[in-house]
N, C-alpha and C positions, 0 to 999 in steps of 0.2 A: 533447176525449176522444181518446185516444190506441184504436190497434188493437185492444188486448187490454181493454181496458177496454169497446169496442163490439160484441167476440165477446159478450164474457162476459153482455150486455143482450141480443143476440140470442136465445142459448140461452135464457138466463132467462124472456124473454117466450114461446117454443116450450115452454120446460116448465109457466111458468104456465099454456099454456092447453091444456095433455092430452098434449102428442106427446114428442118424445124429441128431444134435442139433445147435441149434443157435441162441444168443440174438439179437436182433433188438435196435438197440439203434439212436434214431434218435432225440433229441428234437425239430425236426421244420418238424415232421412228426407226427402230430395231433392226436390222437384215435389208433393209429397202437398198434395192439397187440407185447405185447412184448420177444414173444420165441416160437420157430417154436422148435418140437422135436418127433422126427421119429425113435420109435421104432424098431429097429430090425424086418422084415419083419408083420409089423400093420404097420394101417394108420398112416398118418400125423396127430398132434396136435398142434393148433395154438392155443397158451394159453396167457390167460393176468393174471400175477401174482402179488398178493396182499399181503399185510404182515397185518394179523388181528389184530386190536386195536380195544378191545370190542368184541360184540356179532357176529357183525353181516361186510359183506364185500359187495363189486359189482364191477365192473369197472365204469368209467366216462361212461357218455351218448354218446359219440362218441365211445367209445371201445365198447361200446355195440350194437351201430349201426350195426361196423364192423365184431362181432362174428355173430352176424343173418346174415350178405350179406355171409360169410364163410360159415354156415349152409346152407344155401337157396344155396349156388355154387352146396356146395355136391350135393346134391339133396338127393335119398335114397342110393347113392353108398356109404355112409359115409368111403370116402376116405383120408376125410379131416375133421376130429373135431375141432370145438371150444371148448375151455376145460376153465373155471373159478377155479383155483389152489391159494387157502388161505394159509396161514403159521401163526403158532401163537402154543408158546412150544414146539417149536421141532415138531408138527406136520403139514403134508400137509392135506386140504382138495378141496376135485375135488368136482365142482357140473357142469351142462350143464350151458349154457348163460342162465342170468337174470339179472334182474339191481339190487337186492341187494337179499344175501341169511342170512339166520344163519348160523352159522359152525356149529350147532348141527344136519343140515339137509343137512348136504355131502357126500359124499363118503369119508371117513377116514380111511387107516390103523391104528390103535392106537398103533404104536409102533416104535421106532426109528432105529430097529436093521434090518427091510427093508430098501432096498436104494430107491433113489428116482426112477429110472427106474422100478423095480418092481412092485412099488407103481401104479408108470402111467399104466401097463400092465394088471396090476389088478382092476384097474377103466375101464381100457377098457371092460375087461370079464365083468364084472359088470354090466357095461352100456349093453351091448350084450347080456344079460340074462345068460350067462356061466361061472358063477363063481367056 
């Protein structure tokens, strides 16, 4: 599965199950994160998605910019997460903004038989100390 093929399964599974999703697709739109996906009554997550080759993942220096001004908007109302979402074997991993992580230090369902929406709801509890 190529990139644009595993947005397009993202959104899909976020709109199958109530919420609102959408790729941003702009190439002369610089650092722009690329996929806005709103959970079923949870906040908004504005995520830049990476396909892991090797250990370790991050966004460019302008995506990363862009996730910190997203954070810093929310303030503490986290309304609105920046969310860093790797792929590599069939598995997603969610970590908060950085400029580059491991995938061994994500947040990972390790298992395929979750869809991706679940997966994000469950990073959210996560993040929120309520799992």
């Amino acid at each position: 599965m190529n990139e644009s093929e595993l947005k397009t399964k993202m959104v899909k599974s976020v709109k199958d199950n109530g919420g609102y999703a959408r790729r941003i697709e702009d190439s002369f739109a610089w650092g722009t994160l690329d996929t806005i996906l709103g959970p079923r009554g949870l906040p908004v997550f504005m995520a830049e998605i990476k396909m892991i080759r090797g250990l370790s993942f991050g966004p460019t220096p302008r995506q990363y910019i862009e996730m910190i001004r997203v954070k810093e908007a929310a303030g503490s109302g986290n309304h609105i997460i920046p969310v860093l979402i790797g792929w590599k074997n069939d598995t997603f991993y969610f970590h908060e903004p950085v400029q580059m992580v491991q995938f061994k230090d994500c947040f990972s369902v390790t298992t395929t038989s979750i869809n991706f929406h679940d997966q994000l709801v469950k990073y959210y509890f996560y993040k929120k100390g309520t799992t």
